[in-house]
N, C-alpha and C positions, 0 to 999 in steps of 0.2 A: 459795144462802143457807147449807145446810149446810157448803160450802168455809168462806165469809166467818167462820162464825161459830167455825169449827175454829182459824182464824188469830188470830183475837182470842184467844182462849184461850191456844194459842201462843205470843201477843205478851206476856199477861201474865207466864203463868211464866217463860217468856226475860225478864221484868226483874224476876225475882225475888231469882236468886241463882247465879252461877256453879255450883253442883250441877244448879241445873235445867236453867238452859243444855246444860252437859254431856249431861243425859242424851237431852236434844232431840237433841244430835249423833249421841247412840248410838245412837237410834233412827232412824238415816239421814235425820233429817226436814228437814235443809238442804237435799238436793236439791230436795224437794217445795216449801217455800219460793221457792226461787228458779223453778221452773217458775212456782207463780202468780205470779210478778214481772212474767215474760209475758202473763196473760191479760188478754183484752179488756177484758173486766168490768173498769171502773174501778174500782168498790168494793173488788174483790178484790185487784186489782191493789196498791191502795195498803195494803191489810190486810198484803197480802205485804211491802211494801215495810218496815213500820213494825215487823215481824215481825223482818225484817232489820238492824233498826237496833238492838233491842235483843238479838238474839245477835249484834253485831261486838262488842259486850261482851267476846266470849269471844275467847280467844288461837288459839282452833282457827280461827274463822269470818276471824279477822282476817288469818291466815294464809292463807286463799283470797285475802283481795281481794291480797294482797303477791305472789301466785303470777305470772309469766309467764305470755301467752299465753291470758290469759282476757278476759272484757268486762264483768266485772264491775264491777268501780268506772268503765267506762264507762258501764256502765247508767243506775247512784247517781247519777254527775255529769248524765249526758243528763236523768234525773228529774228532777233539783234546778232543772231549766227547762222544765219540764213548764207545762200551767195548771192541773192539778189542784191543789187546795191543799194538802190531805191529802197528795198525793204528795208533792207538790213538799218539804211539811216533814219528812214521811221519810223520802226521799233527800235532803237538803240534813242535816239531823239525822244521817245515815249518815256521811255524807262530813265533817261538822266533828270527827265521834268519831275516825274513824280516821286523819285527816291529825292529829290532837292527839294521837296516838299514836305515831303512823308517820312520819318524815319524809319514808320513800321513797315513799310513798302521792303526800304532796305529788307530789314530783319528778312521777310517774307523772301526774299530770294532765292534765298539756298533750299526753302522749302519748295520754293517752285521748281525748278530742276535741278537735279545732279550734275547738269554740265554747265552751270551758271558760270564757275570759275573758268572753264575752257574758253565760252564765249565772251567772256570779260577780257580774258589773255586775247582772243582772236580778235577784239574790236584794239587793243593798246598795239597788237601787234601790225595793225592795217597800214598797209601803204596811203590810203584816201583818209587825207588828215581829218577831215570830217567827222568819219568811224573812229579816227583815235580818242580826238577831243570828244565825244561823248563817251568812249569807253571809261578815260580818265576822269570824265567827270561824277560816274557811275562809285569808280572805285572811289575816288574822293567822299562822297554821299556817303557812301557804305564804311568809311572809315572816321566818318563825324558821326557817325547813328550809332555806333558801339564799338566798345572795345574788343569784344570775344569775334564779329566781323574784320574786325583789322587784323585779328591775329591771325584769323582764317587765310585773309590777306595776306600778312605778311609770311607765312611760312608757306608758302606756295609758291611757282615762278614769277606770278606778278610781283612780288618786290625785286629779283634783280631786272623784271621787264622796265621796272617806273624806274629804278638806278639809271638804266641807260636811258630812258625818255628825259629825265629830269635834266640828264649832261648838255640837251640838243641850246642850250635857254642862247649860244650864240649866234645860230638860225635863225633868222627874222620868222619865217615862214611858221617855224617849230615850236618857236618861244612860250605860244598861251598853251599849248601844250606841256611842256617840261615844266610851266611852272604848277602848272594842274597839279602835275604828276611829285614836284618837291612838295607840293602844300599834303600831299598824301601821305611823302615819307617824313615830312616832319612832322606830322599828327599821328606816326609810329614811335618818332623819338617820344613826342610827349607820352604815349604809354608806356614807354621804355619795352617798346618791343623791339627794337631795333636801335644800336648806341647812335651819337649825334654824328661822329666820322663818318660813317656807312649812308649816309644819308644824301651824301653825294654835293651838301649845299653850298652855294658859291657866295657865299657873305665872306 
């Protein structure tokens, strides 16, 4: 409990202000973060995780996940298809901050796991709009970062998944989502991977 409640704390002032961030660094206390990223303890596990998500804030912490050689934004992405929900939205939250940052992040995902595309379809496909809107905004990322990514994209079931997301735009509830999801398939039209009818767009 005393872990758990160390990390909320943590997580607070890591989204406070890039000063606090910092000093969280200085205080060597990423390691110890990502250690409980490991632990069993769900609770803790996803305290770590959400901990995480508000120091990639920082340019230091962001600069791990970009490093070689490590499994760190392996982790994030494997989370982000987790069933915990908490996790799953703090590595899923992780991974939409830093690919909107990073393009090489993007890149780096398909290298990180082979089921990247399952848990990208499984965060679009979520009932908890939360998981959608960062899965979409994932796929979004990854279809501004390159073209050989969108294609990957789009011939896969994520593109008729964002078809029908895109349709929801008369949903109040659904709308920043569907539009996530058209701004994805019309930066497939621009590749002309996909023609402009098919796109589903309500202009």
């Amino acid at each position: 409990l005393q872990n758990f409640e160390a990390l909320m704390a943590l997580t607070n002032l890591a989204g406070i202000s890039e000063q606090l961030r910092s000093k969280i660094i200085k205080e060597k206390a990423v390691p110890m973060i990502e250690g409980y990223m490991f632990e069993e303890h769900e609770l803790i596990r996803a305290a770590a995780t959400e901990c995480m998500c508000n120091m990639a804030m920082s340019e230091e912490v962001q600069k791990l996940f970009l490093a070689e050689g490590t499994d760190r934004l392996k982790l994030v992405v494997l989370y982000s298809g987790e069933d915990d929900p908490r996790l799953r939205r703090a590595a899923a939250g992780t991974v939409a901050m830093l690919t909107s940052l990073h393009p090489k992040i993007c890149q780096k995902i398909p290298q990180a796991t082979t089921h990247w595309l399952e848990i990208l379809q499984s965060l679009l496909l979520s009932e908890n709009l939360e998981l959608q809107h960062r899965g979409a905004v994932i796929v979004l990322n990854m279809m501004t970062a390159d073209k050989e990514l969108a294609q990957k994209l789009m011939e896969s079931e994520t593109f008729e998944i964002l078809t029908v997301i895109a349709k929801n735009e008369e949903d109040e509830k659904k709308r920043a989502v569907a539009q996530i999801a058209q701004k994805s398939l019309t930066k497939a039209v621009e590749y002309e991977l996909i023609k402009p009818n098919v796109s589903a767009q309500s202009e």
